[in-house]
C-alpha positions as CSV (number, residue, x, y, z in Angstrom):
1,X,-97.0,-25.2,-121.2
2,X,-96.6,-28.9,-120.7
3,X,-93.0,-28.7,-121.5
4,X,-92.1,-25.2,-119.6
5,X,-93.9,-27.4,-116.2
6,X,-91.1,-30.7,-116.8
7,X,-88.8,-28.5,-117.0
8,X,-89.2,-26.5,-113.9
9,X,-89.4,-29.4,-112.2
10,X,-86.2,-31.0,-113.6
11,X,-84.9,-27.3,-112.2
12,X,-86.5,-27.9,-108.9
13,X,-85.5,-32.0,-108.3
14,X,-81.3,-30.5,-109.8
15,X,-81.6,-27.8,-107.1
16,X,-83.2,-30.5,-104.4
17,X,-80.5,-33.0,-105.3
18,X,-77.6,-30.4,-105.2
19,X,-78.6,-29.2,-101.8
20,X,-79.1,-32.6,-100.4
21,X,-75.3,-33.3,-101.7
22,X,-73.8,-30.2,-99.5
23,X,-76.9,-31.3,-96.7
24,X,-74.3,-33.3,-94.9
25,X,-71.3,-30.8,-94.4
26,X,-74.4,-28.8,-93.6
27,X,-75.9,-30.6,-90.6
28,X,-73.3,-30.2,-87.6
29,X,-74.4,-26.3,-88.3
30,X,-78.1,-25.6,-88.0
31,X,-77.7,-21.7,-87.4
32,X,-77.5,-20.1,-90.2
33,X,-75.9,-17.2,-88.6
34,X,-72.8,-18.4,-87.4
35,X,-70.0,-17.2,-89.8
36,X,-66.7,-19.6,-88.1
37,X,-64.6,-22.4,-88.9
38,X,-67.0,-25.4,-89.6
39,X,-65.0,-27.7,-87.8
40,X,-62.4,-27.7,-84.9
41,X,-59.2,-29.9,-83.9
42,X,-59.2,-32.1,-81.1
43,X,-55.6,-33.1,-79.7
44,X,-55.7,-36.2,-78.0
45,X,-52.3,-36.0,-75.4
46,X,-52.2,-40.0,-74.3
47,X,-50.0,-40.8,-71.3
48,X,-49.6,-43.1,-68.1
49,X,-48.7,-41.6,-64.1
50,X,-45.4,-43.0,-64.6
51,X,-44.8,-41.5,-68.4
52,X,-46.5,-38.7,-70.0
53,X,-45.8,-40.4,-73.7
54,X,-47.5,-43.1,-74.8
55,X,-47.0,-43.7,-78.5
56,X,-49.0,-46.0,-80.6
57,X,-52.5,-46.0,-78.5
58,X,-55.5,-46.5,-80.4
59,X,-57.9,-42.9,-79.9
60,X,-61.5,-44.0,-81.1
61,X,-63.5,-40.5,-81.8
62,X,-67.6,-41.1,-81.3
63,X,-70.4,-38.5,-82.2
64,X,-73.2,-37.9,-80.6
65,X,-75.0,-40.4,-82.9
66,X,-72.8,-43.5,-81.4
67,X,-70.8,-43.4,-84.7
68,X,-67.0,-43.3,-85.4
69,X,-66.0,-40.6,-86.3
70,X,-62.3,-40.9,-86.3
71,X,-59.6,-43.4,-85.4
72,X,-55.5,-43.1,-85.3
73,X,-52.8,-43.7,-83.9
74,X,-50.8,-41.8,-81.5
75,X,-47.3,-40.3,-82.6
76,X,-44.2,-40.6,-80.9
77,X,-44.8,-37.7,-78.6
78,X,-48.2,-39.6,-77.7
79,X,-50.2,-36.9,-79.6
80,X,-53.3,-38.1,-81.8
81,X,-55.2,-35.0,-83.9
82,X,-58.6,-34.8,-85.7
83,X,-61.5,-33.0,-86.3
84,X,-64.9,-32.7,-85.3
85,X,-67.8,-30.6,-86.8
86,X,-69.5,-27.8,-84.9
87,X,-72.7,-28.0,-84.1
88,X,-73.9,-24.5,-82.9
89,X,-77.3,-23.3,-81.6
90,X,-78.8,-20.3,-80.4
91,X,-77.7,-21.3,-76.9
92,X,-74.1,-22.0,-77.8
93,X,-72.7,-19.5,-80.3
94,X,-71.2,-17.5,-78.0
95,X,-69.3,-20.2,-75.6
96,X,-66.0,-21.9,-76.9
97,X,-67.5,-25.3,-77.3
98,X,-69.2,-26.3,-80.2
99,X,-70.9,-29.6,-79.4
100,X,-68.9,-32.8,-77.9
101,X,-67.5,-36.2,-79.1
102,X,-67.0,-39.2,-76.8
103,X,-63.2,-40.8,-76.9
104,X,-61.9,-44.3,-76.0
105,X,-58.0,-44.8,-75.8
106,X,-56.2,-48.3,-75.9
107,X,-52.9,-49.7,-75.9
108,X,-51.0,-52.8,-75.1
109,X,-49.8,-52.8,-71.4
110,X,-53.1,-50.4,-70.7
111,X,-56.6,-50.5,-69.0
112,X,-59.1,-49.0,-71.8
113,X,-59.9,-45.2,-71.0
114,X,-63.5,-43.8,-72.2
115,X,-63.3,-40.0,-72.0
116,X,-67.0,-38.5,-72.2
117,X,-67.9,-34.9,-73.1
118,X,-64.7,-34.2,-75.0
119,X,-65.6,-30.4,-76.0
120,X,-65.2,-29.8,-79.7
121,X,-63.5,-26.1,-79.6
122,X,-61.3,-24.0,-82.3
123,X,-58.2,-26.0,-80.6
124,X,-59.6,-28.4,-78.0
125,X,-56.5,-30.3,-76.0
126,X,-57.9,-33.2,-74.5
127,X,-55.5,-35.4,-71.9
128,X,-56.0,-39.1,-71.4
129,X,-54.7,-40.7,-68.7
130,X,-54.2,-45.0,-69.3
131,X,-53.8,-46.4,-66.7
132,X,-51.1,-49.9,-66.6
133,X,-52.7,-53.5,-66.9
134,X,-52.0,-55.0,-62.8
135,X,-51.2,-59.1,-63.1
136,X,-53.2,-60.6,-60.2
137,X,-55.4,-58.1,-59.4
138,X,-58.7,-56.9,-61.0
139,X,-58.2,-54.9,-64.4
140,X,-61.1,-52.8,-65.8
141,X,-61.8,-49.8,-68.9
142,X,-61.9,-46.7,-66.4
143,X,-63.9,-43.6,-67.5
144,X,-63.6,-39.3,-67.0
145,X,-64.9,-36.1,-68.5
146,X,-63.7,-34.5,-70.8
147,X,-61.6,-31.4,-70.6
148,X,-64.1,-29.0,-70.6
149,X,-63.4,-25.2,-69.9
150,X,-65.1,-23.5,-66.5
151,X,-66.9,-20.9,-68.4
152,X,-68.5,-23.2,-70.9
153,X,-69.5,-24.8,-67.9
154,X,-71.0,-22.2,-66.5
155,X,-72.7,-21.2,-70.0
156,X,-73.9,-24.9,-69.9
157,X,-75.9,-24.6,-66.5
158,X,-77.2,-20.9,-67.2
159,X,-78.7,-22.3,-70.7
160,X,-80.9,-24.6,-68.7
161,X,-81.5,-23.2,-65.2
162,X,-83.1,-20.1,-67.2
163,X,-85.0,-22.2,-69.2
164,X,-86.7,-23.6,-66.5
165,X,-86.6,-20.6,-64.5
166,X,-84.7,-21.2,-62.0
167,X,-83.3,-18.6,-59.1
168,X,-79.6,-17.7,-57.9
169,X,-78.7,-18.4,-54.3
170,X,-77.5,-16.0,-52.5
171,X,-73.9,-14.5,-53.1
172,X,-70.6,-16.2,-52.1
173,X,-68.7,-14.0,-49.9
174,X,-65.5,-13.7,-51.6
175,X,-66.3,-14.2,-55.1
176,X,-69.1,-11.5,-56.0
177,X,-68.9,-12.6,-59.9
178,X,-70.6,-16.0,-59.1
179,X,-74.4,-16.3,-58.2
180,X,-75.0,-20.5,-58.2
181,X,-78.0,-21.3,-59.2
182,X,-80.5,-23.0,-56.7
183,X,-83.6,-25.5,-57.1
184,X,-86.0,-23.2,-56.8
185,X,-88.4,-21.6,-59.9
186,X,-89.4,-18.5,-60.1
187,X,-93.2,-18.0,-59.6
188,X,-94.6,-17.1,-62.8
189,X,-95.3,-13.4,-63.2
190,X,-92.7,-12.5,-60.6
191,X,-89.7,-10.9,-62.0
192,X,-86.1,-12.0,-61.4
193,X,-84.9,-11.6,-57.8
């Protein structure tokens, strides 16, 4: 009886060890129920207002955590690709983005560029923007948003204003598919207007 327990529990630590080794690749998914790629491709398009190429810049890639998660080089048609991993909810299964990443680009010649909210999508195609170095004049890292698509946007606001119960305003004459939503909370046990 002894023995049949040690082993068991030489079964149980195998199976606890095994699953903490897969755990990682794991965590950028906690539903279950999602069935998609687990990762998507960011494409990092690096250019200038006078040049739409700018080949060798530095793209730093940063998770949600504050790590780095990738770094490269752009190619000669200014082009820098990686991947992310998905991290899907309830909320978000069915909008195109799949969690967001935080970029910084450099290059010689350039003002840094932070880019945050980069959406991490199937194929995301993120443009950056560096702007030239000015002598005699004040030079600074600038910052933006990412690219993020209107609907996700959208899907973004709903997922909060109707968890804290918020109302629409009234309709936009013109655009009948659109209700904004308002400051305003329901009153409990009222139902929507």
């Amino acid at each position: 009886m002894k023995k049949t327990k040690m082993v068991v529990h030489a079964m149980l630590l195998c199976s606890v060890l095994q699953i903490a080794s897969v755990a990682p690749s794991l965590a950028a998914t906690p539903s279950d129920e999602y069935t998609g790629p687990p990762t998507g491709e960011i494409e990092f398009r690096v250019g200038s207002p006078k040049t739409t190429v700018i080949a060798g810049a530095r793209v730093i890639v940063i998770n949600l955590d504050g790590k780095v998660l990738s770094s490269g080089l752009t190619d000669s048609t200014g082009t820098y690709r990686t991947t992310a991993p998905f991290y899907i909810t309830e909320w978000n299964e069915n909008l195109k983005t799949k969690g967001i990443v935080t970029a910084i680009a450099v290059a010689n010649g350039f003002n840094e560029q932070v880019v945050f909210v980069v959406p991490i999508t199937k194929h995301t195609v993120q443009p950056i923007i560096l702007q030239p170095i000015t002598p005699n004049a004040r030079n600074f890292p600038s910052a933006s948003l990412g690219n993020i698509h209107p609907q996700d946007l959208r899907g973004f606001v709903m997922h909060y204003a109707e968890e804290l119960k918020l109302t629409h305003q009234p309709p936009i004459p013109g655009d009948p598919g659109y209700l904004p939503w308002s400051p305003v909370q329901k009153k409990s046990g009222v139902g929507k207007p």
